[in-house]
Structure formats: structure tokens, C-alpha cells
FIVOLO-603354 format. One record per residue (C-alpha): x, y, z; residue in one letter. Coordinates in Angstrom, 3 decimals. Layout:
N
xx, yy, zz, zake
X, Y, Z, A
...
% end
This chain:
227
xx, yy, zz, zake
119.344, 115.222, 102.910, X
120.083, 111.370, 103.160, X
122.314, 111.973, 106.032, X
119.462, 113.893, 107.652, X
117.067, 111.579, 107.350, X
119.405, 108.133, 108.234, X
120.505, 110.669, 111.748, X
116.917, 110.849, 112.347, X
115.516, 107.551, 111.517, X
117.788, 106.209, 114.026, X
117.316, 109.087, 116.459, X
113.654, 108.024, 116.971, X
113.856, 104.293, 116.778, X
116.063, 104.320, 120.235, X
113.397, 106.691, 121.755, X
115.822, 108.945, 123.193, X
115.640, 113.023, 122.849, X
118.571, 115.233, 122.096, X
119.162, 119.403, 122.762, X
118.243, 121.000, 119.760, X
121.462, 122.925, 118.614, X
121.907, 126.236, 118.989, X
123.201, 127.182, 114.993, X
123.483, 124.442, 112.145, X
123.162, 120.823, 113.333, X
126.494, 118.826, 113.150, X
125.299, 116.100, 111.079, X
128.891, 114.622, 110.966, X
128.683, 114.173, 114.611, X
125.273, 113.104, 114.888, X
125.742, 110.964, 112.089, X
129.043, 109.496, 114.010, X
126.830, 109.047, 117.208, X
124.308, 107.020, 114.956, X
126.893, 104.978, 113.867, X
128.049, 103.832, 117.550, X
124.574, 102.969, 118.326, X
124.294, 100.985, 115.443, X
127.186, 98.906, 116.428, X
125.836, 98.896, 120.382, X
122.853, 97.585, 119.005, X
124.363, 95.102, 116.844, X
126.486, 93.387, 119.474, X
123.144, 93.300, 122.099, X
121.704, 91.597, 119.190, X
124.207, 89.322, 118.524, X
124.202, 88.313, 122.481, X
125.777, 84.445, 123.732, X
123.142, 82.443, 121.093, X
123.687, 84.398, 118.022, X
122.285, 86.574, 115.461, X
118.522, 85.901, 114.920, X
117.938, 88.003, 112.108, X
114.120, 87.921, 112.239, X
113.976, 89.659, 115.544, X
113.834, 93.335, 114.433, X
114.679, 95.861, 117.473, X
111.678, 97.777, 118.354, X
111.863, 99.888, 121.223, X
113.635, 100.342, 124.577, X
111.031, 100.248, 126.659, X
110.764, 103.628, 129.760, X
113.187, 102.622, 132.591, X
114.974, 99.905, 130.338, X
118.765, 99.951, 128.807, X
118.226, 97.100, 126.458, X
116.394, 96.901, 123.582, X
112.519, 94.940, 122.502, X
112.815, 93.378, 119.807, X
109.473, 91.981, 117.335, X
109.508, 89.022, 115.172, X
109.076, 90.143, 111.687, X
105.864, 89.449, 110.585, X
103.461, 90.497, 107.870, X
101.439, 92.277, 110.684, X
104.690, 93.576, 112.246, X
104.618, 97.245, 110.409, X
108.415, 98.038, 111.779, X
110.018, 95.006, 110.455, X
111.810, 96.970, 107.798, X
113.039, 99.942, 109.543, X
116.152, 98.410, 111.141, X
117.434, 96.829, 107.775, X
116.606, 100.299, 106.199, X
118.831, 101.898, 109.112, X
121.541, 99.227, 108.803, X
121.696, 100.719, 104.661, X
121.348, 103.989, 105.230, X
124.821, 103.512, 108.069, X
126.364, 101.257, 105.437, X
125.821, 104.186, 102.832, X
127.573, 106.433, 105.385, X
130.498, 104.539, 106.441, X
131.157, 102.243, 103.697, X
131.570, 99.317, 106.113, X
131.459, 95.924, 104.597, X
130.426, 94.614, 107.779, X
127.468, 96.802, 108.002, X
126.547, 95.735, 104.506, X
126.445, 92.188, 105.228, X
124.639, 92.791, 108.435, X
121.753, 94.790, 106.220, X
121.560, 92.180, 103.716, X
120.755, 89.267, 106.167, X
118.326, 91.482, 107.637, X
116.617, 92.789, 104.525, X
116.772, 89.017, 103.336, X
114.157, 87.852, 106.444, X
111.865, 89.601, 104.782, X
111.785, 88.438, 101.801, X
108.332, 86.457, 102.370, X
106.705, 89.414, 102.255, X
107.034, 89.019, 98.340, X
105.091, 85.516, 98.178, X
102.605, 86.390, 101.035, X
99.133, 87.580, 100.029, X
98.519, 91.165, 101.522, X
97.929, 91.871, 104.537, X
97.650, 95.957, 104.743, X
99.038, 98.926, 103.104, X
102.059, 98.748, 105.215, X
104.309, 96.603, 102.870, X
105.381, 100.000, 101.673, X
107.326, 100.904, 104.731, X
108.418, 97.056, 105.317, X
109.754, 96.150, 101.850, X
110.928, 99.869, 100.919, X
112.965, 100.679, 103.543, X
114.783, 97.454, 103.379, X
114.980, 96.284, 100.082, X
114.483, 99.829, 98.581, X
117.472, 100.713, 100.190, X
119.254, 97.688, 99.247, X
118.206, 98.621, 95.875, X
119.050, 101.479, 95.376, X
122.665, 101.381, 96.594, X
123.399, 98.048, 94.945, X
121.262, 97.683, 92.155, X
121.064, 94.264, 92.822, X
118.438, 92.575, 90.652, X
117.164, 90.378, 92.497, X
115.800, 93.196, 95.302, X
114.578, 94.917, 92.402, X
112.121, 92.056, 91.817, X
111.633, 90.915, 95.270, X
110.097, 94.544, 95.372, X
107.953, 94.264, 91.846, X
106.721, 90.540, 93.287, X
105.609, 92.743, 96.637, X
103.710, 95.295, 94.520, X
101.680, 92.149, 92.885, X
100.450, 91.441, 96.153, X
100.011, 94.962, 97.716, X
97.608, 95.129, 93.966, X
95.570, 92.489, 95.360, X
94.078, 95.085, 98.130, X
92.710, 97.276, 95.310, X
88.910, 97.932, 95.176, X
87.800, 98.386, 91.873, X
84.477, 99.489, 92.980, X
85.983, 102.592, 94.783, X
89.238, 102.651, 93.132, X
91.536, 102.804, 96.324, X
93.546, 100.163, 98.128, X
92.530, 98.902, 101.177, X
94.183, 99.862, 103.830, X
93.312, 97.411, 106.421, X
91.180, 94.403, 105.052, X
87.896, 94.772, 106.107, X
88.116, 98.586, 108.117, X
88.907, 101.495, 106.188, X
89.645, 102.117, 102.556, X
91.891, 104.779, 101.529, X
94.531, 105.957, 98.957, X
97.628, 104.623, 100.622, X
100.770, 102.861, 100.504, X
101.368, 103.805, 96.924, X
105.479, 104.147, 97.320, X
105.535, 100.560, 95.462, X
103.608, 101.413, 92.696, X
105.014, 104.852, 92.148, X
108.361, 103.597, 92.024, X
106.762, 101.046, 89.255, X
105.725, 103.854, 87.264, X
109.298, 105.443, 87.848, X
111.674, 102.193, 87.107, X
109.597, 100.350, 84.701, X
107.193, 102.985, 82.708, X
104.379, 100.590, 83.264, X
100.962, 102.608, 83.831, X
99.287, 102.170, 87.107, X
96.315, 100.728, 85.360, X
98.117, 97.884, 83.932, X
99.299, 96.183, 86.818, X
96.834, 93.149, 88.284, X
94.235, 94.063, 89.873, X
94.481, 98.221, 89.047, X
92.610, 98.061, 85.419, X
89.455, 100.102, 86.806, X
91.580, 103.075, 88.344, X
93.163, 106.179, 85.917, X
95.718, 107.576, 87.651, X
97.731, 110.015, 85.972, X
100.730, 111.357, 87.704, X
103.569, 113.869, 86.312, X
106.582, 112.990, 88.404, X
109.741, 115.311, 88.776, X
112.381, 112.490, 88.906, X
115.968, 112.917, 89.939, X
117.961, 109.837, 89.520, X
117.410, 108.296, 93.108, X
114.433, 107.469, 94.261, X
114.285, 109.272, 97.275, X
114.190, 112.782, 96.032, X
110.756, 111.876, 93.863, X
108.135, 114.742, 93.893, X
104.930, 114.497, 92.902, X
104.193, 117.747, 90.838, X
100.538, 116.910, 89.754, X
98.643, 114.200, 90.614, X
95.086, 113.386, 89.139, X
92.734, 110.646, 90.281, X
89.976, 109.894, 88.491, X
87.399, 107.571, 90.469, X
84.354, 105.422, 89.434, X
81.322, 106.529, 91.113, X
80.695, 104.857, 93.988, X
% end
């Protein structure tokens, strides 16, 4: 399954379609094919000036070879898919290069950890980098760069309503909650005791393999004030 999903991740980030197969997919190959791109993409980014590792690739735009690439920002939502895709090929080919390439990357977003919220999006920025990073090198110092992240995705929680805002000021909804579940997994802490979540019960029964990414929520209760 994590070779499936790294194939694909990468798949749609380049915007490019492929045949389905006919029978079982080759994920060797595809996940050989991913692996050349990530290299192709790594030496356009490295260009004549050098590296500039908070310029995250974005898209290729229609009728373009070479690749758009976003300054990472809080309001840039994508930021953290490259880093994510630069572990997920390290996990696959064991490349030290690759590694150090996903660190520096992972490590420009960093801020994200000491900046006040700014949506529900931190999830995908800060978990597929440093979640990643994480999880394949327990390093400690991800693992609280991601707890310091969840203190400030808290601060977007509306006691009245007892969901976290989404978007500050436009919609509220119960979102984003990959941080806080994985709190729940890798600390035992309940939801209601981190800042900012005391007026919410949330009581979850979670079917936990060892990694994180095979979580499943069996039952999930939320018990809301009334508005």
C-alpha cells in the first residue's frame, strides 16, 4: 500500500495521465518511473543558482515542460507534498541522497510550528513532510515540531460549536484532525486536554497498527454543545 500511494502521489503532482493496465499494475516499474522523475525534478530544481529549498514544485503548467514552483507559505496548502514525495522515494530506494534532499525540504517548513494558524490545512503541510520524516526516522525533534504544530492548529477550535475552523472567518467544520489523532495515537493524551479543546468530548476507538498510516477509525463519537 505505501508503494501505491508514493506511485500515485507523484503521478498526480506532474499532471500527466498514464494507460490504465490491462491485469495487475507493475508497481515496481511505476515506482522506478517515479523515481526518475524525482531525480528530473531535482536537477531542474537545482538549476545554475542553486537549490532554493522553499520553492516547492507545483505544477507544470498545459503546453509547458518545466515545472511552477510556490514559495512555501502558511497559505501555500501544497508546501508539504514534495518533501512528503521526496520520503516516500527515499523509503523506496534507500538513497542517502534522497534523504538529505527530504530533510532540507521538510526543514523549510518548520515555521509552520511557531506560526499562529492560519487554516485547517497544516495537516497536509506538516504531515506529509515531517510525518513522513517521522515516521521513518523517528527523529525527535520532527516528532515535536509536529506536537508544537498541533498547539497552533488548537488555536482554530470553537468552543461554542465544538469544531475547528476551517478557514478563519468562512466556514466551520470538523477538519484537519490528522494532527490531533496522531496525538491521541503517540502520546495517549485525550483530545479534550490539549489547549484550546477542553469544551469538545470526542471519543474515538482507533484500530492501530504500528505505523501511522494504516490508522482506521472504527467508531467515532462526537458529542457537541448546543449551539
Amino acid at each position: 500500500m505505501r508503494k501505491i500511494v508514493f506511485a500515485g502521489s507523484l503521478l498526480a503532482l506532474i499532471s500527466c495521465s498514464q494507460p490504465q493496465p490491462a491485469g495487475r499494475p507493475d508497481v515496481e516499474k511505476a515506482l522506478n518511473y517515479c523515481a526518475i522523475q524525482v531525480e528530473r525534478t531535482l536537477t531542474e530544481l537545482q538549476g545554475e543558482t542553486g537549490m532554493d529549498y522553499t520553492e516547492m514544485p507545483r505544477n507544470i503548467m498545459d503546453s509547458l515542460s518545466s515545472w511552477h514552483t510556490r514559495k512555501a507559505t502558511k497559505e501555500e496548502w501544497c508546501a508539504g507534498f514534495w518533501p512528503g514525495i521526496l520520503w516516500y522515494d527515499y523509503e523506496y530506494t534507500g538513497d542517502a541522497r534522497i534523504r538529505r534532499e527530504a530533510e532540507n525540504f521538510t526543514a523549510s517548513l518548520e515555521f509552520l510550528s511557531k506560526t499562529p494558524a492560519h487554516d485547517h490545512d497544516l495537516g497536509f503541510l506538516v504531515f506529509c513532510s515531517y510525518g513522513n520524516g517521522y515516521r521513518l526516522t523517528k527523529d525527535p525533534e520532527y516528532k515535536q515540531v509536529i506536537l508544537d504544530t498541533a498547539d497552533t492548529l488548537a488555536t482554530l477550535y470553537n468552543p461554542v460549536v465544538g469544531t475547528i475552523l476551517s478557514w478563519p472567518r468562512e466556514v466551520q467544520k470538523i477538519t484537519g484532525l490528522i494532527i490531533p489523532l496522531w496525538i491521541i495515537r503517540s502520546t495517549w493524551k485525550c483530545f479534550s486536554g490539549l489547549p484550546g479543546m477542553e469544551e469538545a468530548v470526542i471519543c474515538m476507538i482507533l484500530q492501530s497498527h504500528m505505523q501511522i498510516r494504516r490508522w482506521k477509525i472504527i467508531s467515532a463519537k462526537i458529542t457537541l454543545r448546543t449551539m
